[in-house]
N, C-alpha and C positions, 0 to 999 in steps of 0.2 A: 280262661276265656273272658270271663269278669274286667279283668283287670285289662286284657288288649284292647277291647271296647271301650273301657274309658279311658285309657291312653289315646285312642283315637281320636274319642269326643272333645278331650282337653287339651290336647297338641294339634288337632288337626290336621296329621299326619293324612298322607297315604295308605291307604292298609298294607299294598305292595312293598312300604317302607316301615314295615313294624318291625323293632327292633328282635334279634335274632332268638331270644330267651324266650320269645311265646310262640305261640302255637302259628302254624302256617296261615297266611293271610286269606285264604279263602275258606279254610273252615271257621276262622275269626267271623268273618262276615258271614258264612251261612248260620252261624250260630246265633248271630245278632237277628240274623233277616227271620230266623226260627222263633227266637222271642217274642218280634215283631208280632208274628201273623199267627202264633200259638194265643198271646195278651199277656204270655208271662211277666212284660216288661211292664205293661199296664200291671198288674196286679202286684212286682213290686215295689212299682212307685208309691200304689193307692196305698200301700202295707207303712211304709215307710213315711209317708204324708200323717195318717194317720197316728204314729205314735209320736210324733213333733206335735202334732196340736195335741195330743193328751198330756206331754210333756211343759208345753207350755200352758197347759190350763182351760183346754178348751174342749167344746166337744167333739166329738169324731165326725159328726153331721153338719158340715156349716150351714147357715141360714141367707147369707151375705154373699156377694161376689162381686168381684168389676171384669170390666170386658173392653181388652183395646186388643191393638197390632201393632206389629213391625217390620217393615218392607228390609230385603236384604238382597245385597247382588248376588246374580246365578254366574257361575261358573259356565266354559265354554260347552260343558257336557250336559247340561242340562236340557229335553226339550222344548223347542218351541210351545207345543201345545199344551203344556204347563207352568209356563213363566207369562209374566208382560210387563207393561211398563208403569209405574205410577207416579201418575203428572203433577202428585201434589209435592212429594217426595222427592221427586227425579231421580229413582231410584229402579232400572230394570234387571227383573227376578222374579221373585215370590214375597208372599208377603205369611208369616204365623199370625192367628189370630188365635188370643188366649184368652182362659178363664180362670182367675185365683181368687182364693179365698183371702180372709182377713189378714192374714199372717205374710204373704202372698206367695204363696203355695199354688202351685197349678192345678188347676179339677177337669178343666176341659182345653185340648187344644187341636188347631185345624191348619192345613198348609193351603194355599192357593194364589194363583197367579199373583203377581201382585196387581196388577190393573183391576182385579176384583173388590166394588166398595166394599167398606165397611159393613154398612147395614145392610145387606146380599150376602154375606160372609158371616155374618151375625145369627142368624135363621138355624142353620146346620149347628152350628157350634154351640147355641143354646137349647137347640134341641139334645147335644149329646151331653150338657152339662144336665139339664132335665132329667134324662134317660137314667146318668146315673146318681145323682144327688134330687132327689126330691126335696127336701128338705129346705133345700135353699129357695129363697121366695123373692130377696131383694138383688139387683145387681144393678151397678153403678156404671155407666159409659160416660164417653164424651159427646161435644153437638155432632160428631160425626153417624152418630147413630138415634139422632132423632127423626121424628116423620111417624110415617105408618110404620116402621117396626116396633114402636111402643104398643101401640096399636093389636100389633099382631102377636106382640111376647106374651102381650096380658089372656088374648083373649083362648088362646092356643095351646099356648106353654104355660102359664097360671105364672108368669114372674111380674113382678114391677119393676122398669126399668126405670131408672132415676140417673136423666140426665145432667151432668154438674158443666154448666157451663164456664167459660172464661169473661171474665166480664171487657167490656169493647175502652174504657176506660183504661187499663192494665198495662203497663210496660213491661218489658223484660221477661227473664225466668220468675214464676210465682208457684207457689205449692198449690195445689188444690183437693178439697177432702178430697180423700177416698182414693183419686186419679193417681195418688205418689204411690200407691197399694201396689200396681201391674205397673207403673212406669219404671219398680224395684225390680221386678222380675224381669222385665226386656232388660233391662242391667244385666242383673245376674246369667241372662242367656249368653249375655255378650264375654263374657267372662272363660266359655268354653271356644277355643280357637276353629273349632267343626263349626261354628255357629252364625261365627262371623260374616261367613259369605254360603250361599250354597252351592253345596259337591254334590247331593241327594238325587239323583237321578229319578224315584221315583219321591211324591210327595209324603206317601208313608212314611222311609224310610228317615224322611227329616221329623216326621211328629215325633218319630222313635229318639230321635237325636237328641231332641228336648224334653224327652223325658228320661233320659242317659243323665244328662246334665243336670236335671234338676234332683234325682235319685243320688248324683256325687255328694250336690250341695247339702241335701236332709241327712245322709251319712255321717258328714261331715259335720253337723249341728246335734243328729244325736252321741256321736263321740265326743265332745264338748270343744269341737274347734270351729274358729271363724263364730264366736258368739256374737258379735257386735253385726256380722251381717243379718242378724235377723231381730235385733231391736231396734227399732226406729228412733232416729234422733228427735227428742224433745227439744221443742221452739226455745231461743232464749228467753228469759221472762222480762217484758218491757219495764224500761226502767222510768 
């Protein structure tokens, strides 16, 4: 069952088109959708996150995080009253809003329209990064999420929110602290073919998806493959 789900997540298959060696396509998906609304999928991501930062040196409780999105096209089955359009992006569907730690590992994630801003989308998602990481105190966003939701992280939610802006001088692609942290992890989402676009009929069902995805990836790093995806490239030293 394991392994249909993430042939799904990874291929981006059909479930009606799973290959004939696994289990039939609808207890596939009841079993995923069981996971889902049981938390066992939650619980073995968190299991699995967990012993990646103890493996790489860290503690089990991060103190850190950053906080962006990524708008993605809806498929024809998706509905209305869950998708829209976003006009920065031009991009219509839904949009995941994520929270990773230093390593950029996901701690907290949320699905919604994508016509949903940022800092409205931000509230709920730091509240569930709250809920279950106390511990973390700092998270780093872009100018997309300044305003009163500074305002309201500090006074609410006990976080500081530490805007890094782009400076108005800047051409081109440029790294920015902390921001290249979750712009690695929209990467890495993008990497699962289910991910690409969304099939997710309900928004759950896509939270579930990326954290399918990200449970390959940390498997996949504590068996000691794809090591390079999770060390960050060091700047060349100016000469």
């Amino acid at each position: 069952m394991l392994d249909a789900v993430r042939y799904v997540v990874d291929n981006g298959v059909k479930r009606v088109n799973l290959p004939a060696d696994f289990p039939p396509f609808r207890r596939v998906h009841a079993f995923a959708r069981r996971w889902q609304a049981t938390g066992l999928l939650a619980e073995l991501h968190d299991r699995l996150r967990d012993r990646v930062r103890v493996k790489e040196g860290r503690s089990v409780d991060p103190t850190a995080a950053i906080v962006d999105s990524q708008s993605v096209r809806a498929a024809a089955n998706i509905p209305r009253a869950t998708s829209g359009w976003d006009g920065g992006k031009r991009v219509g569907g839904r949009k995941r809003h994520v929270v990773v730690d230093c390593l950029s590992l996901v701690l907290a994630v949320i699905v919604t329209a994508a016509s949903v801003q940022d800092r409205d989308a931000a509230v709920p998602v730091l509240a569930r990064l709250r809920e279950g990481y106390f511990s973390v105190r700092l998270v780093g966003a872009d100018g997309g999420y300044a305003g009163s939701l500074v305002d309201c992280a500090r006074e609410k939610l006990q976080l500081t929110l530490d805007i890094v802006r782009r400076c108005d001088d800047t051409t081109g692609f440029v790294v920015l602290p902390r921001r290249w942290v979750v712009e690695r992890t929209l990467s890495w989402l993008m990497r699962s073919r289910r991910l690409v676009r969304d099939y997710e009929t309900l928004p759950a069902m896509h939270e579930a998806m990326v954290l399918w995805s990200m449970t390959m990836l940390m498997a996949g790093r504590l068996a000691g493959r794809r090591r390079d995806a999770f060390i960050p490239r060091q700047p060349a030293p100016s000469s």
